[in-house]
C-alpha positions, 0 to 999 in steps of 0.5 A: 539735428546731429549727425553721429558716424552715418546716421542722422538724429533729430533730438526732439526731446518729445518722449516715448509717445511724442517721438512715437506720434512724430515717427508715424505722422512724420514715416517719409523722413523718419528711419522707423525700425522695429524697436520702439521710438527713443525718449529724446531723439528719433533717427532720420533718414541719412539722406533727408535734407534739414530744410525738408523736415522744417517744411514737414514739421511745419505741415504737420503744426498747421493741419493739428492746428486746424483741428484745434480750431471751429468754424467760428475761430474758436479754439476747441480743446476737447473739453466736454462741458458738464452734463446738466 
C-alpha cells in the first residue's frame, strides 16, 4: 500500500480483470468510481486500516479456496474429463 497526497493505493499487480475481481469482491474497503479498474493498482478507501484489507484479503483466499476443494479433500480445478 502507498499512500500518494490523499488518497491510498494498494499495487497488486493482478491486471485489469484481476483488479476488477478484487474491486467487487473486495467494494467495502475499494474506492470503486466509474472508470474501470487500473492494471496494476486499485485505490483504497482513505480511511481503511492495512490490518483490515489483510483480514479481508485473507477471507476472500479461503472462501475461493473452499470452492477449490471436494467433500473428500480432493482439489477440483474445473477441468472436465473427456467424453467417452
Amino acid at each position: 500500500m502507498e499512500r500518494q497526497d490523499d488518497e491510498l493505493w494498494w499495487w497488486t499487480g493482478a491486471g485489469g480483470r484481476g483488479n476488477g475481481t478484487l474491486a467487487a469482491a473486495l467494494d467495502r474497503v475499494v474506492d470503486v468510481d466509474d472508470s474501470r479498474p487500473d492494471k496494476h493498482r486499485l485505490r483504497l478507501q482513505a480511511e481503511v486500516d492495512p490490518a483490515e484489507l489483510r483480514t479481508l484479503a485473507a477471507r476472500l483466499a479461503d472462501e475461493r479456496a473452499a470452492r477449490l476443494v471436494g467433500p473428500a479433500g480432493e482439489v477440483d480445478v474445473g477441468v472436465a474429463e473427456p467424453a467417452t
